[in-house]
C-alpha positions in Angstrom: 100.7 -59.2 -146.4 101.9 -60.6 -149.9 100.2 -64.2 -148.9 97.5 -62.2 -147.8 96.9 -60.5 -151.1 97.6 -63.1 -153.4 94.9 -65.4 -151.3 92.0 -62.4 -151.3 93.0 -62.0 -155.0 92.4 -65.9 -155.7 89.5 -66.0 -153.6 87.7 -63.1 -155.9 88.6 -64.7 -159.0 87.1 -68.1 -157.4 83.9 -66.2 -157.1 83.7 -64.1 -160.4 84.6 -67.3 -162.8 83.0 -70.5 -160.6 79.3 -68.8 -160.3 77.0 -71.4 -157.9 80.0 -73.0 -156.2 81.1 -75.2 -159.1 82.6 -78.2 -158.5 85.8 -79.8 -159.7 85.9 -82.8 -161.6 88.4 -85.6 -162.1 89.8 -87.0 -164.9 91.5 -90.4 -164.6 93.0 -91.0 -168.4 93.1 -89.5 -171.7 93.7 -91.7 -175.0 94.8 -90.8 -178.4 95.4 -93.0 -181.6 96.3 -91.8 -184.9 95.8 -93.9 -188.2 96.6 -92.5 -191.3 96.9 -94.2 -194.4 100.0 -91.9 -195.9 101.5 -93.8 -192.2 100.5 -97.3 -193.1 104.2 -98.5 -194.6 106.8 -97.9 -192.1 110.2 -95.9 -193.9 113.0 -98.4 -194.9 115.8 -98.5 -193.1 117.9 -95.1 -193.5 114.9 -93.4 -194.7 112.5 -91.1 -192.4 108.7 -90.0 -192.7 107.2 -86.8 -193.2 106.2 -84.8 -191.5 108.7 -84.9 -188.9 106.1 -83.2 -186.2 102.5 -84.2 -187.1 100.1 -81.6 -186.1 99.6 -78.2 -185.1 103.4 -77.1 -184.9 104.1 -74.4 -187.3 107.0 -71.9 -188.5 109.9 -73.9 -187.3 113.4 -72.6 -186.6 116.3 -74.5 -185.9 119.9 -74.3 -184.8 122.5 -76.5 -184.0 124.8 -76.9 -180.8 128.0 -79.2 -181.3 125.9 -82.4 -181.9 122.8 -81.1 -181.0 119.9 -79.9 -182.7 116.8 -77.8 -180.9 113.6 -76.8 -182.8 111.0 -74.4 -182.0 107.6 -73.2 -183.5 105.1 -71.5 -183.6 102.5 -71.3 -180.2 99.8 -68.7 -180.7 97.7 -68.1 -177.9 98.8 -71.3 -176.0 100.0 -71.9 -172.9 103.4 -72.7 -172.1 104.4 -70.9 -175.0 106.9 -71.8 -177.6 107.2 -75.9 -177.7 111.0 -76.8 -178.1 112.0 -80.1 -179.4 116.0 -82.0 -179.3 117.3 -84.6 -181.7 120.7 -85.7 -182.7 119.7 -86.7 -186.4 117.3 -84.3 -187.3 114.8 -86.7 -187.5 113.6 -88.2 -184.1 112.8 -85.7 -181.6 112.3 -85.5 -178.1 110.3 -82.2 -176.4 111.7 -80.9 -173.8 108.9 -78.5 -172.8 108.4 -74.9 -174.0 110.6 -71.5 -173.8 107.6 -69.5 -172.2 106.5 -70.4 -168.7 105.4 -67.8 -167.0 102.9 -64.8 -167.5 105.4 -62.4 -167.4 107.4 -64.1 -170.2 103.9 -65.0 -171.7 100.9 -62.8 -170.7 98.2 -63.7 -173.1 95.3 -61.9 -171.1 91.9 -62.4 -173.4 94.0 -63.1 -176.9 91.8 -64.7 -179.5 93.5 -68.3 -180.5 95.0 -67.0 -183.6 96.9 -64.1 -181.9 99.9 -64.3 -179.1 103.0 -66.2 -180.4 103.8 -65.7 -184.1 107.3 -67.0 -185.7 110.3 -67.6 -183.5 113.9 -67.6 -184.4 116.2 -69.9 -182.8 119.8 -68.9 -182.6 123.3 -70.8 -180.6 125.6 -68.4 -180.5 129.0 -68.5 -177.7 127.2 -70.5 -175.2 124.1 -69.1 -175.3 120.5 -69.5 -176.8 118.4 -67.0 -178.1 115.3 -66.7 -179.0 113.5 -64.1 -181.0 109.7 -63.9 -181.3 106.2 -61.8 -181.5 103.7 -61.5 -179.1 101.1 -59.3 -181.7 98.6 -57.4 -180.2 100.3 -57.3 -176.7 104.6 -56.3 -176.8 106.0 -56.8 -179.9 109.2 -57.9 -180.7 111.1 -59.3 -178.0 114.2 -62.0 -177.2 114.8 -64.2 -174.8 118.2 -66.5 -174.0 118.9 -69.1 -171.9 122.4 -71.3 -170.9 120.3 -74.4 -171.4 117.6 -74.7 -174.2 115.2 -76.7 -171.8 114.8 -73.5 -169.9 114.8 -71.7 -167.4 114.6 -68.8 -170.3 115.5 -64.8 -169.2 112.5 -62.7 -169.1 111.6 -60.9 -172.2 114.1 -58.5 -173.4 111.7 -55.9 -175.4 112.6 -54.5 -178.9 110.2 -51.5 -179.1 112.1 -50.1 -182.1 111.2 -53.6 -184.1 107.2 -53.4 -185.7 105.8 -56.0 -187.2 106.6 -59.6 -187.1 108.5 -62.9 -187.7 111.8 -61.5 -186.5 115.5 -63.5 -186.9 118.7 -62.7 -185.6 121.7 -63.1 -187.4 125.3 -63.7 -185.8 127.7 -61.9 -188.4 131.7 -62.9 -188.7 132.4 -59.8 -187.6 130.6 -59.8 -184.5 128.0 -57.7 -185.5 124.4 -59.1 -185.0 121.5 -57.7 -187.1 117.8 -58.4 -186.6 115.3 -58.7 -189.8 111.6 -59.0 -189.8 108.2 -58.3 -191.7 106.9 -55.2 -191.7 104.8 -52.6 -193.5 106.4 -51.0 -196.8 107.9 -47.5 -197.1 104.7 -44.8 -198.0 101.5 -46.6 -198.3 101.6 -50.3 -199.5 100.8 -50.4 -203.5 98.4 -52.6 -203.1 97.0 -55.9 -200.4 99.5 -58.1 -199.2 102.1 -55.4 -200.2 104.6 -55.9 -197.3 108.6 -55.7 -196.9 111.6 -56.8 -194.7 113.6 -55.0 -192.5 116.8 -54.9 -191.2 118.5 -53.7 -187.9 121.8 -54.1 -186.2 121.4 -55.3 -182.6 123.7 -54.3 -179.6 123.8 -57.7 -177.9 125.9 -56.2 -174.9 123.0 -53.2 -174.3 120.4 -55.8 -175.3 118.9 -52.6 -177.5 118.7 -52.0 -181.4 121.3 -49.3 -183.0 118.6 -47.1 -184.2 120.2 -45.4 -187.2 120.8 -48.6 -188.5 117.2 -49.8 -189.5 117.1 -49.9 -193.9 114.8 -51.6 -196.3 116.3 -54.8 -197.9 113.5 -55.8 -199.7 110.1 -54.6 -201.0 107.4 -56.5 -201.7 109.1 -59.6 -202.8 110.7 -60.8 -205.1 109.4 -58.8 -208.5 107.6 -56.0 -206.9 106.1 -55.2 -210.9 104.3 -58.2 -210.1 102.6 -57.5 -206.8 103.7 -60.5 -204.6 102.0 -60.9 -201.4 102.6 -61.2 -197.9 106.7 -61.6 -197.8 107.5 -62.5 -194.2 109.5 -64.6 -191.9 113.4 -63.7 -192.9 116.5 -65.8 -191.9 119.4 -64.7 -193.2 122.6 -67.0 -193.3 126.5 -66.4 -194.5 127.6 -69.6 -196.4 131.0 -69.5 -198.5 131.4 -66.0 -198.6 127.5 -65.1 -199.7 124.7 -63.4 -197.3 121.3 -65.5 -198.3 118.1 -64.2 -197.4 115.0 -67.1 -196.5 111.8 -65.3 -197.1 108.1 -66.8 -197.1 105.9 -65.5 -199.9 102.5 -65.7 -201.4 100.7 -66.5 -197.7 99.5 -69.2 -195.9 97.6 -70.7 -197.7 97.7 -72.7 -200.9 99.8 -70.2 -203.1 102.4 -70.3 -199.8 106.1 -70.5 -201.4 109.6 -70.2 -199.8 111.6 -67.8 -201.6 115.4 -66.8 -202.1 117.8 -63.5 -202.1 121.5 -62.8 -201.6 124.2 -60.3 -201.7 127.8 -59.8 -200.9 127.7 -57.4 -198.8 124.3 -56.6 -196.0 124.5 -52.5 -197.1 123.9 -53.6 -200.8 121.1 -54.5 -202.4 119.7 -58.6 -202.0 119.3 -59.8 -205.6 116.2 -62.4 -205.8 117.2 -66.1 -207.5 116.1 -66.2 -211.0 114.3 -69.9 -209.8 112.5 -69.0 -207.2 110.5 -70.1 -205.5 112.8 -72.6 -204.0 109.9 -74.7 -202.2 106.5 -74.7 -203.2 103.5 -77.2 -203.7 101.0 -74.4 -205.7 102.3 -75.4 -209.3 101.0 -79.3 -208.9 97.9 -81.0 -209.5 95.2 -79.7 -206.7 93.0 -83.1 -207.3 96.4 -85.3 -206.7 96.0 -88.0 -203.9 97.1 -87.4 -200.7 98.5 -84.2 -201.4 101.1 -82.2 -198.8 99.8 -78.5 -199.5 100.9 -74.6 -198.6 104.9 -75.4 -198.2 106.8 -72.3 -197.2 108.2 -71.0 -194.1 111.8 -72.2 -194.0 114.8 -72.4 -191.7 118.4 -73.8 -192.6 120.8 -76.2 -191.3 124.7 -77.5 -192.0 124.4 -81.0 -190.5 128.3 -81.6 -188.3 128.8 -83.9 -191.7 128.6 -81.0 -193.6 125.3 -81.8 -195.5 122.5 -78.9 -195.4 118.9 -79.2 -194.7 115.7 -77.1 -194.3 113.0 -77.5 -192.0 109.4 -76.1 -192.8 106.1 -75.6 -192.7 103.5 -77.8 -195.0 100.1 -79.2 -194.3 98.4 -82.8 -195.0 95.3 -81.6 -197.1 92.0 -83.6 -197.7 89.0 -82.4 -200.2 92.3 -80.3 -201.9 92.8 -77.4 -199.2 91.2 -78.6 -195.8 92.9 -79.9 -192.9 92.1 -79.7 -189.4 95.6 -80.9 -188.2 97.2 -77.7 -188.7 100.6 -77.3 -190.5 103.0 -79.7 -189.3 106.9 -79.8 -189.4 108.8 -81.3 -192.6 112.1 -82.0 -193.3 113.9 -82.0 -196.9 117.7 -81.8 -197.9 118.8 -78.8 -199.5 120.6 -79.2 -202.7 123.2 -76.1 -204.3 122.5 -75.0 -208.0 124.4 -72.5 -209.2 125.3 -71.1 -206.0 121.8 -71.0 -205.3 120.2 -73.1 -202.3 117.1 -75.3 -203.6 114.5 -77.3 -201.2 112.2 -78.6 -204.0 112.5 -78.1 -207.8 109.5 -77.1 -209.2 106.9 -79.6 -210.0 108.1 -81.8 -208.0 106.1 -83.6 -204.9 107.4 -83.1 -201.4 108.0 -86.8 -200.5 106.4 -88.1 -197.3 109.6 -90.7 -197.2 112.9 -90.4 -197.9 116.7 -90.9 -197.1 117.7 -89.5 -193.6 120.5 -87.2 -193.4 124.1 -88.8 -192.7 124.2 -88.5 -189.3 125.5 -91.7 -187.3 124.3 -90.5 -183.6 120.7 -91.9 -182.2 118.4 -90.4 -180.5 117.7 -91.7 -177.1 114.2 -91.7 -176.0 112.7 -90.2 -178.5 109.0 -89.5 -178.6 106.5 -90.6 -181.6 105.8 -87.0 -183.2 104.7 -88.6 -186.8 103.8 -91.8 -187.9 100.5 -94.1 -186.8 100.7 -94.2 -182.9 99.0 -94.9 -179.9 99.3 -92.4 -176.7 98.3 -92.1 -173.1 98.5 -90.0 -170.0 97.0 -91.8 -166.9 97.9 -88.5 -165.1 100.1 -90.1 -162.7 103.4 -87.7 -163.2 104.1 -85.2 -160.3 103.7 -82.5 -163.7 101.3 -82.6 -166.6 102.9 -84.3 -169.5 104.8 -81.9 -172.4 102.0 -82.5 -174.8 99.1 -80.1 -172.6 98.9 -76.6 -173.1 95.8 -74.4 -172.1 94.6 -71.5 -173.5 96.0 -68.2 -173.0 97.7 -67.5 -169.7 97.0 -70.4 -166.9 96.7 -68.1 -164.1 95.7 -68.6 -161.8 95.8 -72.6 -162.3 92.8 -74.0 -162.6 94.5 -77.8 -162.5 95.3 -80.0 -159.9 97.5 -83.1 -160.2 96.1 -86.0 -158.1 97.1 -89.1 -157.3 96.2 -90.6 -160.8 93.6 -88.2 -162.1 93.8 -84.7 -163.1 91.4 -82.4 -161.2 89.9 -79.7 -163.4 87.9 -76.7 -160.9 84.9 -76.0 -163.1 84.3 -72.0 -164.4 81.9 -70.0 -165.1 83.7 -69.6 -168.4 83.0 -71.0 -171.9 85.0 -72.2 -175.4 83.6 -69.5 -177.0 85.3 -67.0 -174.6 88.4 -64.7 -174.0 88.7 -65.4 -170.5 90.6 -68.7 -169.5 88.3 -72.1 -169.8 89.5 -74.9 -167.8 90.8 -76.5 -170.6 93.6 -79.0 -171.5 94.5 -79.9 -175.1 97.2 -81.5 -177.0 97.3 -81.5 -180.6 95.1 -83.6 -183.3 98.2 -85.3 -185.0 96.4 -87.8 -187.4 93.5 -86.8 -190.1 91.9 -90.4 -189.1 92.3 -90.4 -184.9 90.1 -91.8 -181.6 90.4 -89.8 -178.7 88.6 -90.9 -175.3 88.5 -89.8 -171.8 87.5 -91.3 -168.5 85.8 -89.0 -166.0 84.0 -88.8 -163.2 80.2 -87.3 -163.3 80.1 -84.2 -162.4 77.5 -82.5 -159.5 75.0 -80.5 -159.9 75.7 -76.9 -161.8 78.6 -78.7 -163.7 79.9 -80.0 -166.8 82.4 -82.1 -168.3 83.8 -83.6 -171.0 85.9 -84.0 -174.2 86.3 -81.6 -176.8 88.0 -80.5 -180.2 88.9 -77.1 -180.6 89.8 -74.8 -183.1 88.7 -71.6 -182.3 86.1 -70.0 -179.7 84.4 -70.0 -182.8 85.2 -73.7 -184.0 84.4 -76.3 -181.6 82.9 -79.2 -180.5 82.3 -80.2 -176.3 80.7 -83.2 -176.0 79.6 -83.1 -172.1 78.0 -84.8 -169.2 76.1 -82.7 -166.5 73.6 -83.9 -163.9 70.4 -82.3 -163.7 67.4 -82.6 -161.3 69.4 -85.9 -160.5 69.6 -87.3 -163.9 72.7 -87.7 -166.1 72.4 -85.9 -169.3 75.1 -86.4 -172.4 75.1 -83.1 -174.6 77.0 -82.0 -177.8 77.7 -78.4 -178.2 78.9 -77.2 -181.9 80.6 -73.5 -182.4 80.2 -72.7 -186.1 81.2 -69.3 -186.6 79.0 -68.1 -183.9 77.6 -68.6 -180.6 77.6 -72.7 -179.3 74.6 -74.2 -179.7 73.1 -77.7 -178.7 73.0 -80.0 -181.6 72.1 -83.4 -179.6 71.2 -84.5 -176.0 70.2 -87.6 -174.7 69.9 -89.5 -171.4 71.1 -92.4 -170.7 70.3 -95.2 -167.9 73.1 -97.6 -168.1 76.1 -95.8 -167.2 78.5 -95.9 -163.9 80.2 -93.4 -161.8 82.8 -93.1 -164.0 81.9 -92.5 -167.8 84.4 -92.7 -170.6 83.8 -90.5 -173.7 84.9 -90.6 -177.0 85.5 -88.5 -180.2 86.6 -90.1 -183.8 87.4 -88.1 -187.0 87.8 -89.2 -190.1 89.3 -86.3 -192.1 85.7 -84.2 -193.0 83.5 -86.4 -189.7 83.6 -86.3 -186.8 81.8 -88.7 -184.4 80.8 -88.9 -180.9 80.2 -92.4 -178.3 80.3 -93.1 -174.9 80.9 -96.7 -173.2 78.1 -98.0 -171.0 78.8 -99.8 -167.8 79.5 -103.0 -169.2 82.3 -101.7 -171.2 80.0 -101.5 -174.3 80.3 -98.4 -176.9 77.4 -96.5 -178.1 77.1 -93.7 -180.4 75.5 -91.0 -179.3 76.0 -88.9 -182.6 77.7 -90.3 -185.6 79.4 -88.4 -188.5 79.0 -84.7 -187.5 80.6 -82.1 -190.0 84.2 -82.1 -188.7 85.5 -79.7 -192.2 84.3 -76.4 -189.9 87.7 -77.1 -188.0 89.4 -76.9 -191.0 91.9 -74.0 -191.1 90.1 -73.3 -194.5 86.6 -72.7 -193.3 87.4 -71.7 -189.5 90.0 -69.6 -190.4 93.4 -68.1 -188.3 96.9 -69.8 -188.6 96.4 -73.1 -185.8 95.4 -76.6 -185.8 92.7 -78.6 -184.1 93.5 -79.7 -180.4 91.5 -82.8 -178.4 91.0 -81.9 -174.7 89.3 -82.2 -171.5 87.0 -79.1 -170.2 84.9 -78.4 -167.0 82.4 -75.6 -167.2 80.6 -74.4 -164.7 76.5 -74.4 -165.6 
């Protein structure tokens, strides 16, 4: 009976979202190549290069097991949820998938991009991981834990208690374990962007917050007199006999700023550093070249060696404050003034290369996450590579692994859309990249193609369809509204197979396709590429290249 259900189910979903019998369509290869500038000069050796994950992987957390070191961001409404990343320097990392797998650890059921996953916390503590995160709109608050970082992960354990966002846990000496996070002031907020932190103790045995326990440890910021905005994702730390509070402050966007508190005891009050901020980009020179923009978001670190560093979020800006990358992953020492813990002294430029920290152990088999490289996925794994995620909740999967394609089944269903597009991206990692796919052409009542997403509001899908027999390329743009057709054409001197290709250059974006002689033609050149920009698209992610079948 359960086979029985689960196959009518499937079968009514095949007809609701694959309207005309849609076909699938193959896809044999997908290329990427990233060349930036900023990348041109490879670091010297015992130096490293910012960022340390190029492209769309924001609010990282970290924590450290024996000589190990696992790293988690930010996923939104992307599926598998959560990417997490090993290294045993800090510096070269290797993914080893995501913490959420399944719909019932991740069910993102029609969550606009900018929604689902906001903020985890990564914690080791007694042999065992733990994750705390958000899933707005949809559950909360919750944790997760898991013996082994590359998963399985528990299902969700839910903090109803907990409101807003960007939660941490804290492992006391005492054995008590508190959870803080963002939420809305006491009384009505004083003014926009009035917001404070939150603190709980957590019963890890009962897996349920101590609900007398929840007080206000700060409100506002850091001088509420002077209206801060938008204080948010709080770790708090014990380090030589202090309790430190990491706060982000000021907002996402240029005026973004990492800020500082600390008290001797958690039922006193946190006193704010008189330097702070303690990282921030906002008080340089906006027209500078090749500037690293909206620094804030911090996590912590004591290296084995006994040096501390901060991981964080920052972007790679172009025309002052757009990038369509996302913000990325750096990496900075932490240096002590005053008792006080300081990533960046003001004025000062976050480098892209600098010393690495002290740390004699290698990384085997790392991946490339920053830096000018080339990458390819032939499709020829028994599971689709790390780098794919899909939106929202791939379920049922609309994927198939073949022998060396990847079989998309067309839907009935859109970009623009809140229902699940057959759709595979990974990340745009480079301002300057080429991205191409090889495909086959679809049938009748289908298309295909390559794409770059932002939003269901900020996209490009450059497509193939047949119709009345004849091949037809199209370009569809979403510019904060519906898609629309911006260029067709027809071409006679292609084969069977047609590969397509996308190349940006920081504000362009332009579009070719290889005849069957192997030769490239453009079929539209220099399209605006600045409404993927975080800026002018709006929400918190990056831009991701893809491959997409739509039924017609």
């Amino acid at each position: 009976m359960k086979v029985a259900h689960l196959l009518a189910l499937f079968c009514a979903s095949y007809l609701l979202i694959n309207p005309a019998h849609a076909e699938s369509v193959d896809f044999y290869q997908f290329n990427y190549e990233g060349k930036d500038s900023v990348f041109a000069q490879q670091p010297k050796r015992g130096q490293f290069q910012n960022p340390i994950l190029a492209g769309f992987y924001p609010d990282p957390s970290i924590t450290r097991a024996g000589d190990d070191y696992y790293l988690v961001t930010s996923s939104f409404s992307y599926s598998p949820g959560v990417p997490i990343f090993h290294s045993k320097n800090l510096v070269n990392w290797k993914s080893l998938g995501h913490v959420l797998v399944t719909p019932k650890q991740l069910p993102l059921y029609k969550q606009q991009t900018s929604r689902g996953i906001y903020a985890p916390t990564i914690r080791y503590h007694d042999g065992t991981f733990y994750l705390i995160t958000t899933l707005v709109d949809v559950r909360g608050n919750f944790i997760v834990t898991a013996k082994d970082p590359a998963g399985p992960w528990s299902d969700p354990i839910l903090l109803p208690e907990v409101g807003g966002i960007d939660p941490d846990l804290f492992f006391d000496e005492d054995g008590r374990v508190y959870i803080a996070h963002n939420d809305a002031p006491p009384g009505e907020p004083l003014y926009e962007g009035h917001r404070a932190i939150w603190l709980w103790e957590f019963d890890v045995k009962t897996k349920k917050v101590i609900k007398e326990s929840r007080r206000l440890i700060v409100n506002g910021g850091t001088d509420l007199a002077k209206k801060p905005v938008w204080i948010e994702a709080p770790h708090i730390y014990k380090i030589n006999g202090w309790y430190y509070l990491l706060c982000a402050e000021g907002g996402t966007g240029y005026n973004h700023s990492e800020v500082v508190f600390r008290t001797k005891d958690l039922t006193k009050p946190f006193v704010p550093y008189a330097g702070n901020p303690i990282l921030t980009q906002r008080d340089l020179d906006i027209d500078r070249p090749n500037p690293i923009t909206t620094a804030g978001h911090a996590d912590l670190i004591q290296t084995k060696e006994g040096e501390w560093w901060s991981v964080f979020l920052a972007t790679r800006a172009y025309d002052k404050t757009l990038y369509n990358t996302g913000r990325e992953t750096f990496l900075l020492p932490v240096s002590w003034k005053d008792g006080w813990p300081v990533i960046v002294e003001p004025g000062k430029e976050i480098p892209y290369q600098l010393n690495a920290p002290q740390i004699s152990r290698a990384n085997k088999n790392a991946e490339p996450m920053t830096g000018n490289f080339s990458w390819q996925d032939n499709f020829s794994g028994k599971t689709l590579q790390h780098h794919w995620v899909s939106l929202r909740t791939a379920d049922p999967v609309f994927y198939q692994l073949q022998k060396n394609s990847v079989q998309l089944q067309a839907r009935g269903i859109g970009l623009d859309e809140l229902e699940q597009p057959a759709f595979l991206g990974r990340r745009q990692q480079h301002t300057h990249f080429k991205a191409s796919t090889k495909l086959a052409i679809p049938a009748e009542n289908t298309s295909a193609g390559i794409v770059a997403f932002q939003s269901e509001t900020a996209h490009y899908y450059f497509g193939v369809k047949t119709v009345n027999g004849k091949v037809q390329l199209f370009i569809e743009q979403a510019n904060k509204s519906a898609p629309k057709i911006i260029h067709t054409s027809s071409p006679v001197d292609i084969d069977k197979h047609l590969t397509l290709e996308l190349e940006g250059n920081a504000g362009t974006i332009s579009f070719y396709y290889y005849d069957k002689k192997g030769n490239k033609k453009p079929a539209l050149e220099k399209a605006d590429a600045k409404i993927l920009s975080t800026e002018l698209a709006g929400g918190f992610v990056g831009t991701l290249l893809g491959i997409h079948a739509r039924a017609e």
